[in-house]
C-alpha positions in Angstrom: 82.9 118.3 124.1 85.6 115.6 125.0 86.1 115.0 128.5 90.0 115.8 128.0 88.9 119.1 127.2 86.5 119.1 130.4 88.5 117.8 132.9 91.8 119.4 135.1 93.5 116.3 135.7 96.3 116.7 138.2 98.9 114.6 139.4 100.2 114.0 143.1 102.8 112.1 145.3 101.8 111.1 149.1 103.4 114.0 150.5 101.2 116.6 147.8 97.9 115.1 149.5 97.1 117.0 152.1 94.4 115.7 154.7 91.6 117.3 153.2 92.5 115.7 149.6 93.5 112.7 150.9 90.0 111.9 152.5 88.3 112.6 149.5 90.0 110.8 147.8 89.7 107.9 149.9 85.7 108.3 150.1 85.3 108.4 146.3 87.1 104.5 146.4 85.1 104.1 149.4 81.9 105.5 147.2 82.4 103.7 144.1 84.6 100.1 145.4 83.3 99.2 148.7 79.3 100.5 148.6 78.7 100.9 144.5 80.0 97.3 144.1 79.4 96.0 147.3 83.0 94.5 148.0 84.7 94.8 151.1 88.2 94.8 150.4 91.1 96.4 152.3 91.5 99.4 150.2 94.1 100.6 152.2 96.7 98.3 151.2 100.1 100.1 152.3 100.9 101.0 148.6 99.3 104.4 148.4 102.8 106.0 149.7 104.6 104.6 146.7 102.2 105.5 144.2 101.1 108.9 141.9 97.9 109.5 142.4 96.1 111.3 139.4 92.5 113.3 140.4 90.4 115.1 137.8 88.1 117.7 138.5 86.1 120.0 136.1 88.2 123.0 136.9 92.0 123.1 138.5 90.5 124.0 141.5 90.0 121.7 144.9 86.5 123.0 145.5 85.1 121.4 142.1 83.7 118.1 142.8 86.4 114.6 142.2 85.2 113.0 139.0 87.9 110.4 138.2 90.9 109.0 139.5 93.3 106.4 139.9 97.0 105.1 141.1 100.3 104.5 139.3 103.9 102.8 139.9 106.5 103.2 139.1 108.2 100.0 137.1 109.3 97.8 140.2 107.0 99.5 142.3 104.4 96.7 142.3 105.0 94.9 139.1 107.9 94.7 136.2 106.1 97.4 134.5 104.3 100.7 135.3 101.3 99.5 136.9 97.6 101.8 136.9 94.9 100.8 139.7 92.0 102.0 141.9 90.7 103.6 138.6 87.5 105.1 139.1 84.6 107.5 138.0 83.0 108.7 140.5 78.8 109.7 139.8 79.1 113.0 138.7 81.8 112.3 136.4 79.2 109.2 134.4 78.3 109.6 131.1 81.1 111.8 129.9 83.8 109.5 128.1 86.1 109.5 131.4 87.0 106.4 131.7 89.0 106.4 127.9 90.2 110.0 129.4 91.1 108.8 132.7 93.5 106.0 131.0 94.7 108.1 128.1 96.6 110.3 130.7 97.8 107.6 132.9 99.2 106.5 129.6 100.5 109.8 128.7 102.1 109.9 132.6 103.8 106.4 132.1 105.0 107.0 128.2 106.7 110.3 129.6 107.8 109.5 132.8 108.9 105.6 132.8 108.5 104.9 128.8 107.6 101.7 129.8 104.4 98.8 129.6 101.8 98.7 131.6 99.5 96.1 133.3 96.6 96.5 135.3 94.0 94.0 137.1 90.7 94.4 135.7 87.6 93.9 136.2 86.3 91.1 134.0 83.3 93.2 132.8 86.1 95.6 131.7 88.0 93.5 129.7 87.0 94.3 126.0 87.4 98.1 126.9 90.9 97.7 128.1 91.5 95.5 125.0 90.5 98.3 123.1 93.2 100.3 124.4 95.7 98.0 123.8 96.1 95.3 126.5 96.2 91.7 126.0 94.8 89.3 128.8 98.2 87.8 130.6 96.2 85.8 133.4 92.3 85.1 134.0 90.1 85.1 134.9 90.7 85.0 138.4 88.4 86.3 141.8 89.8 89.2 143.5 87.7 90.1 146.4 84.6 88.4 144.9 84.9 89.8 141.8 86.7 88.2 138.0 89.3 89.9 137.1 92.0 89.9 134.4 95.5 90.5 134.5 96.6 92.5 131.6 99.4 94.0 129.9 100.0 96.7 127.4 103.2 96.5 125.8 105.4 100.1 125.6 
């Protein structure tokens, strides 16, 4: 089964994450940024107010465990274009196709709502995969936080 077909993905603005949400939230970047890839970066980087925050789960409801998410902006908002960050799977969600999922709907999100490009850093190890959906390397590599990244962009 495809993970679209698997996964309640669900989008909110700061004021829709309540405390509850908004802690797990912040412990699956936590899980998967800071001890998963042993960075210590300021994660909370003032921008999370301005941003949609999209959360998957395997069923609509807030009980079933966080498998994906990420952040988008609005054009403006932190670049020229849309922008998609803090895109994660947490470790329940592995193995399943959710990171193709995960970026197919922030690409739905941004064609409907903004109908505008996107770019995205990413990680270097990431690069061919983002390719793959259509983003060209604009800058890179470059270390952010100890880690190569990319700049990329995918046109509208």
């Amino acid at each position: 089964m495809a993970a679209n077909d698997t996964v309640a993905w669900r989008w909110y603005r700061w004021d829709d994450l309540d405390r509850d949400l908004l802690y797990e939230l912040l412990r699956a970047r936590q899980d998967v940024f800071v001890v998963e890839q042993d960075c210590a970066y300021p994660d909370l980087d003032g921008k999370d107010a301005m941003a949609w925050h999209l959360i998957g789960r395997d069923r609509p409801d807030a009980t079933a465990p966080l498998l994906a998410s990420a952040r988008v902006f609005a054009p403006g908002d932190y670049y020229q274009e849309a922008a998609i960050g803090r895109i994660l799977t947490s470790r329940e969600g592995r193995g399943r196709g959710l990171g193709r999922a995960i970026m197919a709907e922030c690409h739905r999100f941004v064609a409907e709502r903004f109908d505008a490009g996107v770019r995205l850093n990413g990680q270097a190890y990431l690069k061919d995969f983002y390719e793959g959906l259509g983003y060209r390397v604009v800058k890179g590599p470059y270390d952010e936080d100890g880690i190569p990244h990319y700049e990329m962009l995918r046109p509208r």
